[in-house]
N, C-alpha and C positions, 0 to 999 in steps of 0.2 A: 504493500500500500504506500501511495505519498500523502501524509499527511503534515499539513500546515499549524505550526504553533506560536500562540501569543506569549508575550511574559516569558520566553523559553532560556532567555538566561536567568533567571530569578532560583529560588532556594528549589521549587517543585519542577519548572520550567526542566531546568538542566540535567535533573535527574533523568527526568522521561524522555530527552531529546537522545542518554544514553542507552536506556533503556531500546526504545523504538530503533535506533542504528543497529545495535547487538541484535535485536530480531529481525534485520536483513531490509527495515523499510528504508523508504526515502522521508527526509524531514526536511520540510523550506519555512527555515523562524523569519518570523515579521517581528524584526527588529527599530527602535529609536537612534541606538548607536549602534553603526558596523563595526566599529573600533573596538565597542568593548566585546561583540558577537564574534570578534575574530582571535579577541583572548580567547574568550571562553570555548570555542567552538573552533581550533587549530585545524585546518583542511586534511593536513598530515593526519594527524588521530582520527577529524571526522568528515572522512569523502563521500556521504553520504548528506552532509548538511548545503542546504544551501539558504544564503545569507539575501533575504530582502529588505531594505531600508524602507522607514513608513512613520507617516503619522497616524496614532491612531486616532483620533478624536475628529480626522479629517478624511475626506473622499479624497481619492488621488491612484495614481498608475499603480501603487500596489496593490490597489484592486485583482488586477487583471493575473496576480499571481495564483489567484487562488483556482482561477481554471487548472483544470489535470490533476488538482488533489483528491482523491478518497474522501477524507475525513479531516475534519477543521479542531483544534484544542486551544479554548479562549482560558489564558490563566493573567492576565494583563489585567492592571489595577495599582494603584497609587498602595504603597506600605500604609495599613492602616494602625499599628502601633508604634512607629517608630519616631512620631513629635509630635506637639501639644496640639487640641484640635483649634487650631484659630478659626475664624469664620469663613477665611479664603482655603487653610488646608480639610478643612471640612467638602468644600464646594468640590477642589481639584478628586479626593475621594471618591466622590459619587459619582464627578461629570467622568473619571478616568474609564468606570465602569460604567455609565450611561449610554457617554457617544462612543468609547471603543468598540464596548459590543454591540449597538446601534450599528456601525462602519462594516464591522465584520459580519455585519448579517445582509448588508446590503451588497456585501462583495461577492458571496454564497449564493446569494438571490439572483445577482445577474447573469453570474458564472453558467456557463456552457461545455462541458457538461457541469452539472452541481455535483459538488460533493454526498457520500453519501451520509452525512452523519456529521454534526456539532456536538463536540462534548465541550460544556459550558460549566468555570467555577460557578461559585455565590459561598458561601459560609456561614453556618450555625449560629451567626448573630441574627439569621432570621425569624431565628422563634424568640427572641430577648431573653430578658436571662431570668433565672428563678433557681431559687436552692431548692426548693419541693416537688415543682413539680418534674415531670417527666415528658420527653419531645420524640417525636419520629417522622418522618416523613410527611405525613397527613395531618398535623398538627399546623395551627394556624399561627401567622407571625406575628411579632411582637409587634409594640410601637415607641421603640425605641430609635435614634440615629440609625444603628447600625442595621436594626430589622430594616427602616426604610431605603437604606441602601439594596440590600439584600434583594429587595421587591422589585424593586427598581432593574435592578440587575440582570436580573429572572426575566420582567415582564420582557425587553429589549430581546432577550435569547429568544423567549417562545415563538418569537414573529416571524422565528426562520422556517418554524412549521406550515406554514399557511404556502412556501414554495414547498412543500412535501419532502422535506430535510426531515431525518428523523433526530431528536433532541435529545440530549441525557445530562440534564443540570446536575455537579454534586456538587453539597452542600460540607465544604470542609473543615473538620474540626482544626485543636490546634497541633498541626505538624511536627513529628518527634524527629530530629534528624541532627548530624552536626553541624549547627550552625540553628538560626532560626530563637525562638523561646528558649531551648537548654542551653544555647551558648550565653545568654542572659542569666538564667540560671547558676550557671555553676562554679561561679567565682566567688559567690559566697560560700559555698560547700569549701571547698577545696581549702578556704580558712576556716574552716570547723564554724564557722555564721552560718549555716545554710537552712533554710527552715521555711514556713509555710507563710506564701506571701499573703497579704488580707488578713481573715478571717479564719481562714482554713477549712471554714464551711462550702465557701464556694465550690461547685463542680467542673471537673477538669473533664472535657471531653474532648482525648488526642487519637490521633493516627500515627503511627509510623511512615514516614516517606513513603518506602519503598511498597508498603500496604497502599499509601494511596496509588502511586502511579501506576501498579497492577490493576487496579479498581479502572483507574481513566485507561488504560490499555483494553480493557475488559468491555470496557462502554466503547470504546472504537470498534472494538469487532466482532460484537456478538448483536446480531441485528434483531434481539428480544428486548437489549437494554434499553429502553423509550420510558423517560417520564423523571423522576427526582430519588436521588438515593444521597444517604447521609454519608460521610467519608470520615465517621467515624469509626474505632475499635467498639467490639464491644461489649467493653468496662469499663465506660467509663467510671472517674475516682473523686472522690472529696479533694481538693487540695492539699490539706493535711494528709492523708493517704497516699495521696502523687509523690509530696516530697518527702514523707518517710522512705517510702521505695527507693526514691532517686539517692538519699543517705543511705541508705542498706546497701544498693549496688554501688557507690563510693565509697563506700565503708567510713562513712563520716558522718556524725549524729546532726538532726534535723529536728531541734527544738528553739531556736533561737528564731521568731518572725521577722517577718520582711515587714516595718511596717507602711499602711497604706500610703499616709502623709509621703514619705522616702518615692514611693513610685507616682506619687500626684502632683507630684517636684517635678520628675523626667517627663512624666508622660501626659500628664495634665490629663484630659478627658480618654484618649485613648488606653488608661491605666483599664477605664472598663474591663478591658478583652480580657485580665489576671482575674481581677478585683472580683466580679462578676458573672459568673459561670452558667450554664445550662448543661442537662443532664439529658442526651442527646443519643440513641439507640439507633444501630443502623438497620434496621428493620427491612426494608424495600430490600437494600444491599445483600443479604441474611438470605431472604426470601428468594435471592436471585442463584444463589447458592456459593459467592462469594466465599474465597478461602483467605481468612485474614495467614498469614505467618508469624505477626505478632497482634494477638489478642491480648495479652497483657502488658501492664505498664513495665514488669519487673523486665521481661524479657523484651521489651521494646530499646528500654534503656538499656540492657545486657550489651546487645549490639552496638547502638549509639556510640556506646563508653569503650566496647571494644577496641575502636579506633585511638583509642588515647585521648587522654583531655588535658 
């Protein structure tokens, strides 16, 4: 298959761009900068990639690449915890995912032949957050910032249906890999500080990388996967439970809190995404007969840490 990727140098992007190569496909990333596409994506290593420059949030000749691909992967989107939410970085958030997948559904649409399949991100800030209750698929979204993104997000993907593209939004938890939340993580660990940020009540619902891009591999080529599936593990964990784990597999105690104040210093409105948890089941996923590899946190992290920290 050649399949086209958004966000493909990013934490999840570059994963799957390797992934997809080792499985013999062809990959063309819709890139912002070639420059840095040409780090990350060396021709020697990956002669299977190729490299198209784009804006997203605008119509223009990279359109026209998206003829001769299979399958389209939108993971493209402004970092949503990584600075304060000002009222302009609020906006760039939403509009990154509005008009980008807005663009890319009109490039899909025009495209001769069409692709046969959009697997489209969104993320588990769509049901808002709740320490009680419990979320799956068919649960309705919140009304919060981040749920209204979420919607927002979605609603732009579905419109690729109406060209008879068949859709498969996942909804993704937060990402266990090196790099990403644990590289945030584990610097207080490592000086025996490491411990439950918030509350500790909040719920933590992650994926493993490599769980996910199996899952988005998974919605690319099995032409039953049609409709929304959560991208999450699942067990999910209390926070307090998360970073016990994560001090167990460091072998460093995990009772000293993060507290909130400390991360509403860094992160100002975007601390949410820690602070704020939902308990988030992959149900659809499950039902499809999806094989996690890591279903738990302990053994998520096993690997992670494997690599050395």
């Amino acid at each position: 298959m050649k399949i086209a990727i958004t966000g493909a140098t990013g934490f999840v992007g570059s994963r799957l761009v390797e992934r997809l190569q080792q499985d013999g496909h062809q990959v063309l990333v819709l890139v912002r900068n070639l420059a840095k596409a040409e780090q990350v994506f060396p021709q020697a290593k990956f002669p299977q990639v190729e490299k198209v420059a784009y804006t997203p949030t605008e119509s223009g000749d990279w359109q026209r690449a998206i003829v001769g691909c299979d399958g389209v992967v939108n993971l493209a989107g402004e970092p949503i915890a990584e600075s304060r939410w000002t009222p302009a970085r609020k906006q760039e958030i939403l509009q990154s995912r509005q008009l980008g997948t807005q663009k890319l559904v009109e490039a899909i649409t025009q495209a001769n032949p069409k692709p046969a399949v959009l697997v489209s991100a969104s993320a588990i800030g769509f049901y808002g957050t709740s320490e009680t209750a419990t979320f799956d698929e068919t649960s309705p979204s919140g009304s919060d910032f981040l749920a209204q993104v979420c919607r927002t997000w979605e609603a732009e993907a579905q419109k690729v249906k109406s060209a008879g593209v068949r859709l498969a939004i996942v909804r993704i938890g937060i990402v266990l890999g090196m790099g990403g939340v644990i590289a945030k993580m584990l610097p207080p660990f490592k000086l025996f500080a490491g411990g439950p940020i918030g509350s500790g009540r909040q719920w933590f619902s992650w994926i493993h990388r490599d769980d996910l891009v199996n899952l988005i591999v998974m919605a690319l080529t099995r032409s039953d996967m049609a409709g929304t599936f959560n991208a999450t593990a699942p067990n999910p964990q209390r926070m307090a439970d998360f970073c016990h784990t994560l001090g167990e597999v460091m072998n460093r105690p995990s009772w000293l809190p993060v507290p909130d104040f400390a991360l509403e210093v860094l992160l100002g409105d975007g601390a949410k995404v820690v602070l704020e948890g939902q308990q988030v089941l992959p149900k659809q996923t499950l039902a499809k007969g999806f094989q996690y590899q890591y279903p738990t946190s302990k053994q998520a992290l096993q690997e992670v840490l494997s690599k050395g920290y």
